[in-house]
C-alpha positions as MATLAB code, in Angstrom:
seq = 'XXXXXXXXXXXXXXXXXXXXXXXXXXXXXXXXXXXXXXXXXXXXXXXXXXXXXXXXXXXXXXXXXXXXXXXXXXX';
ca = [
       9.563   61.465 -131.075;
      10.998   57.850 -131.697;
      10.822   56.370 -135.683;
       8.015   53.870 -135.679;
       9.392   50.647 -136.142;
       7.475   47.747 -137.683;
       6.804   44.822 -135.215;
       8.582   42.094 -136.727;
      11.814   44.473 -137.530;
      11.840   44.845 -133.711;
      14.699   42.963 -131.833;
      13.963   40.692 -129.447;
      14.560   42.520 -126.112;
      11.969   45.217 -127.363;
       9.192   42.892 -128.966;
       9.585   41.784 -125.534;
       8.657   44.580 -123.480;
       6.312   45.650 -125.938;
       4.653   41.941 -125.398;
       4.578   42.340 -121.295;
       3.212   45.705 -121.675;
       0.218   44.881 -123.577;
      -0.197   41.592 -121.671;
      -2.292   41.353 -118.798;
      -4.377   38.743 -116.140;
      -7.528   37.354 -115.791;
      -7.706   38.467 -112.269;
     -10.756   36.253 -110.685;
     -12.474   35.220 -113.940;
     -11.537   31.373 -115.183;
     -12.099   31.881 -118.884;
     -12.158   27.606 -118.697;
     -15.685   27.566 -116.953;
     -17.495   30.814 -118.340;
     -18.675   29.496 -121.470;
     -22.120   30.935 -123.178;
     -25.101   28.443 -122.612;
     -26.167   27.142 -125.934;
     -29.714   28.477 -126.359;
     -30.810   25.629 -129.023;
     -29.478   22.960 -126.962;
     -32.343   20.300 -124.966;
     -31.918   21.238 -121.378;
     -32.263   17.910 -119.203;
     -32.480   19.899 -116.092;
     -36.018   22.046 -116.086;
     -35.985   24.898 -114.016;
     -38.716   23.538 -111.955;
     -37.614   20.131 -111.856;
     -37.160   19.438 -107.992;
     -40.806   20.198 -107.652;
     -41.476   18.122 -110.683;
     -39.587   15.043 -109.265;
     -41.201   14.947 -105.510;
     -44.783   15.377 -106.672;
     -43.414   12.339 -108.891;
     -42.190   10.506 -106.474;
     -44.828   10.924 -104.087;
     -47.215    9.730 -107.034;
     -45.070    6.857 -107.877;
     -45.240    5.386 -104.626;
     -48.568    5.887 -104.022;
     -49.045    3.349 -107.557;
     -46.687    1.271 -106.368;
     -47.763    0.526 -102.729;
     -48.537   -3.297 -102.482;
     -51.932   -4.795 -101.541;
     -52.686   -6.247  -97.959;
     -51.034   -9.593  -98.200;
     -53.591  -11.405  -95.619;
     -56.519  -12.441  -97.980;
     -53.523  -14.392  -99.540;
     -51.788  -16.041  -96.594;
     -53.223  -19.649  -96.027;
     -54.716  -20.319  -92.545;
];
């Protein structure tokens, strides 16, 4: 059985391969985008919001269609 050495009494060579051994990869996970969503936070984007925004839009334009110009035109 080997003597248990403390860490920082190691050389360098073995804190070394002790460091490789223990270190590993991410594989297919980017720990840069997977970030918890804030549960407090004001979320701009509604779940529903593309339905939202074309009955909106349809409603919009319906208010903002112009009046038949011809009972102003001068003959």
């Amino acid at each position: 059985m080997e003597k248990f050495v403390p860490y920082e009494k190691m050389s360098k060579k073995a804190r070394r391969v002790l460091d490789l051994q223990k270190r590993s990869t991410w594989g297919s996970i980017d720990p840069a985008t997977r970030q918890a969503e804030n549960k407090k936070a004001y979320k701009r984007h509604p779940k529903h919001r593309a339905a939202w925004s074309a009955a909106d839009r349809e409603e919009r334009h319906e208010r903002t269609e112009k009046p038949d110009q011809s009972c102003f035109s001068r003959a």
